[in-house]
C-alpha positions as CSV (number, residue, x, y, z in Angstrom):
1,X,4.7,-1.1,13.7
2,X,2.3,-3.6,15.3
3,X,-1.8,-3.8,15.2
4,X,-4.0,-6.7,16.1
5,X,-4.4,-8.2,12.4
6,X,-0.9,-7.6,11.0
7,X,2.7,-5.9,11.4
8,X,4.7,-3.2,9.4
9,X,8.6,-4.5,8.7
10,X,11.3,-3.9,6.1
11,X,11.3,-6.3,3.3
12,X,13.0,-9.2,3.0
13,X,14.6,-11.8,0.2
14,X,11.6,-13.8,1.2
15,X,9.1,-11.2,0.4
16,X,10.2,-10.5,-3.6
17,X,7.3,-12.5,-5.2
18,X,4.4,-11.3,-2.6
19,X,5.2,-7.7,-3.2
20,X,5.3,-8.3,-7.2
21,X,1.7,-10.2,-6.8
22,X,0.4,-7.2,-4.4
23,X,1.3,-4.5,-7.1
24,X,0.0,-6.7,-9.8
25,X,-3.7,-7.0,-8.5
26,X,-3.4,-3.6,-6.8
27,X,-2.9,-1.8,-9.8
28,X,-4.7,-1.3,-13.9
29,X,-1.5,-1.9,-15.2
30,X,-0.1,-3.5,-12.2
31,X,3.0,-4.7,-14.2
32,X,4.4,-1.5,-14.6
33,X,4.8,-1.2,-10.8
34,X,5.9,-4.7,-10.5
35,X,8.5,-3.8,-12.8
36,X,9.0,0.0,-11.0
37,X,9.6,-2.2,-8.1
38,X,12.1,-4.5,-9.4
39,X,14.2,-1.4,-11.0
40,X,14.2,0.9,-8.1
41,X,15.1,-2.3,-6.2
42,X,18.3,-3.2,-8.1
43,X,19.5,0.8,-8.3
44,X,21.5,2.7,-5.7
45,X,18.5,4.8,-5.3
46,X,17.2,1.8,-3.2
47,X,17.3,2.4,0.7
48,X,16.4,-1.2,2.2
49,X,15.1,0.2,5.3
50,X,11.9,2.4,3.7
51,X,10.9,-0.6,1.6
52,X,7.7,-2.0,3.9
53,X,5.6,-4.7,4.1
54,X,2.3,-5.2,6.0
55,X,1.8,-8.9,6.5
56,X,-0.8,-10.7,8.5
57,X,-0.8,-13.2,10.8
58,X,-0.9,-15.9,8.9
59,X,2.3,-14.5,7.2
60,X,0.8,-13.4,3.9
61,X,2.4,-9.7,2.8
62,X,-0.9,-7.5,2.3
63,X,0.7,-4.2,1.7
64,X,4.0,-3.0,0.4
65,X,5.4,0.6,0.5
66,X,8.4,2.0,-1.5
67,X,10.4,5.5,-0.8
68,X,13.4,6.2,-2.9
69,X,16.1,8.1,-3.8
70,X,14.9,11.2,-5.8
71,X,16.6,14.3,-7.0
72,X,15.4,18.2,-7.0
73,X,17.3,20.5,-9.6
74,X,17.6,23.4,-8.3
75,X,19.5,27.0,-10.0
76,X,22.4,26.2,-6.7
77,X,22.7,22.1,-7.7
78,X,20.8,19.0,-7.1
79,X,19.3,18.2,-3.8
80,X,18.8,14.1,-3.1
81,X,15.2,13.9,-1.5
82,X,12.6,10.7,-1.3
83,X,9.9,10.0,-3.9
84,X,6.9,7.7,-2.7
85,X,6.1,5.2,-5.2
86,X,3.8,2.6,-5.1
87,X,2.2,2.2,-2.6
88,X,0.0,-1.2,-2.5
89,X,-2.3,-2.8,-0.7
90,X,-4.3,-6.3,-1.8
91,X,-8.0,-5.3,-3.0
92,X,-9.0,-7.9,-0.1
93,X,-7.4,-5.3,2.8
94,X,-7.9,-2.1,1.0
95,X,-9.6,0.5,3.0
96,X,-9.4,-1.3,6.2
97,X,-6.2,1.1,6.8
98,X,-3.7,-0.6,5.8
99,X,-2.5,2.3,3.5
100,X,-2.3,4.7,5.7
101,X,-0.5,2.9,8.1
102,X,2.1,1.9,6.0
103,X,2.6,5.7,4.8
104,X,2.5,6.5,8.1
105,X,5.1,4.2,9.3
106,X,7.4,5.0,6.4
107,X,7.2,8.6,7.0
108,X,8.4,7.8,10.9
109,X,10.9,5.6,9.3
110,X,12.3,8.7,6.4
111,X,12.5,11.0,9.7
112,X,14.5,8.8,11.9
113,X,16.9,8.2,8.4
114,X,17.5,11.9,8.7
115,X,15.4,12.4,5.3
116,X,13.8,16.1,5.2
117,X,11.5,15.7,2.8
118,X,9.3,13.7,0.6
119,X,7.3,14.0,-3.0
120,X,4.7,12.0,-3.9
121,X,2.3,11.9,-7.4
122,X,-0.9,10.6,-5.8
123,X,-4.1,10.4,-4.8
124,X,-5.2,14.6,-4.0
125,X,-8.0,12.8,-1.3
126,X,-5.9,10.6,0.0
127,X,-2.2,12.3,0.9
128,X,-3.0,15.4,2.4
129,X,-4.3,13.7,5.2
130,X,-0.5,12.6,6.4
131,X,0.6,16.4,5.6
132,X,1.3,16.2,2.2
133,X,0.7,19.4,0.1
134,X,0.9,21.0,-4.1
135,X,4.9,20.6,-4.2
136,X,3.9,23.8,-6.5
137,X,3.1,25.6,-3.1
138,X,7.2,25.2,-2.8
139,X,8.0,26.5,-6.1
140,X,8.8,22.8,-7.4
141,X,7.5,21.4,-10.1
142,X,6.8,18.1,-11.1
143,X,9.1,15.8,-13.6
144,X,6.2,15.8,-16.4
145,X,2.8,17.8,-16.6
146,X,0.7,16.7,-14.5
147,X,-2.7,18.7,-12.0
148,X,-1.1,20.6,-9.7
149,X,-3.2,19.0,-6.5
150,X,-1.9,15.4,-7.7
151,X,2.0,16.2,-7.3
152,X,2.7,16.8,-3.9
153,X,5.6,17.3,-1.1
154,X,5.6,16.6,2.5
155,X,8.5,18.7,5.1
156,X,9.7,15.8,7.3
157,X,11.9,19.1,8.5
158,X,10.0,22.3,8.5
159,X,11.3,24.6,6.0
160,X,13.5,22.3,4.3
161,X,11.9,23.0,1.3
162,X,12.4,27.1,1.6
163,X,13.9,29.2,-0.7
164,X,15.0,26.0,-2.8
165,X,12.7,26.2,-5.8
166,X,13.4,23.7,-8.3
167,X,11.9,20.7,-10.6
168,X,11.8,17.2,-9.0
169,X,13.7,14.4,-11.6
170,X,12.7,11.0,-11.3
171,X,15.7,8.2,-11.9
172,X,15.8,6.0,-14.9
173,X,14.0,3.4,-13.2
174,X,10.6,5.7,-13.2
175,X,11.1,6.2,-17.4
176,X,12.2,2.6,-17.7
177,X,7.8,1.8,-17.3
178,X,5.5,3.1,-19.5
């Protein structure tokens, strides 16, 4: 994805250190989604292709977006799906859009991977506006307790998430940071 001041791409080898230094300054406790990062990166829950970087023109990565390999237990088995996590933009560029386009662009991207759906433990403001909504509106429930309008889901396939009622379980990597 292309605008004016900077383009959407899958990470590269080149891009390790400026997505660490986005999540550090990004976040409170920015090392613990440097390290989230790092762990998902080196799993086989990673899928290269919905790891995404905004970088400007001048080459300097401004926003990074991660969607990995989740599970949902469910009474028939487990069902692979996508978590969303982080998501992080420089304080520079936030609210300038870059967020949203990079959530936007990933979400094209899970679709066209043949991905039908996607959780997310966010922002209850900020998510809903790409289609997310309470995953407990699906009869899942989150990994840990948490408000119910903070854990969400998002059908990249309507009703893929029917008559599948389960509990979404992160991968080591998420208990691995505190």
């Amino acid at each position: 994805m292309k605008s004016d001041n900077y383009i959407i791409r899958p990470e590269n080898t080149s891009d390790l250190s400026g997505i660490r230094e986005i999540n550090l300054l990004a976040f409170d406790k920015g090392e613990n989604e440097a390290r989230l990062v790092e762990l998902i990166r080196g799993s086989e829950q990673f899928i290269p292709e919905l790891s995404l970087v905004a970088v400007n023109r001048d080459g300097e990565i401004i926003g990074h977006i991660l969607f990995s390999i989740i599970n949902l237990v469910t009474a028939q088995g487990t069902v692979p799906t996508l978590g969303l996590a982080p998501m992080a933009v420089k304080p520079d560029y936030q609210n300038s859009g870059i967020g949203s386009a990079l959530v936007t662009e990933g979400l094209r991207v899970c679709k066209a991977l043949g991905y039908k759906h996607v959780f997310v433990l966010g922002h209850p403001d900020f998510y809903p506006r790409f289609g997310f909504s309470p995953a407990s509106q699906f009869d899942i429930a989150p990994p840990f307790p948490v408000p119910d309008e903070v854990f969400m889901a998002l059908e990249l396939e309507i009703c893929s998430l029917a008559d599948i009622p389960g509990k979404i379980e992160y991968p080591p990597a998420f208990s691995a940071v505190s």
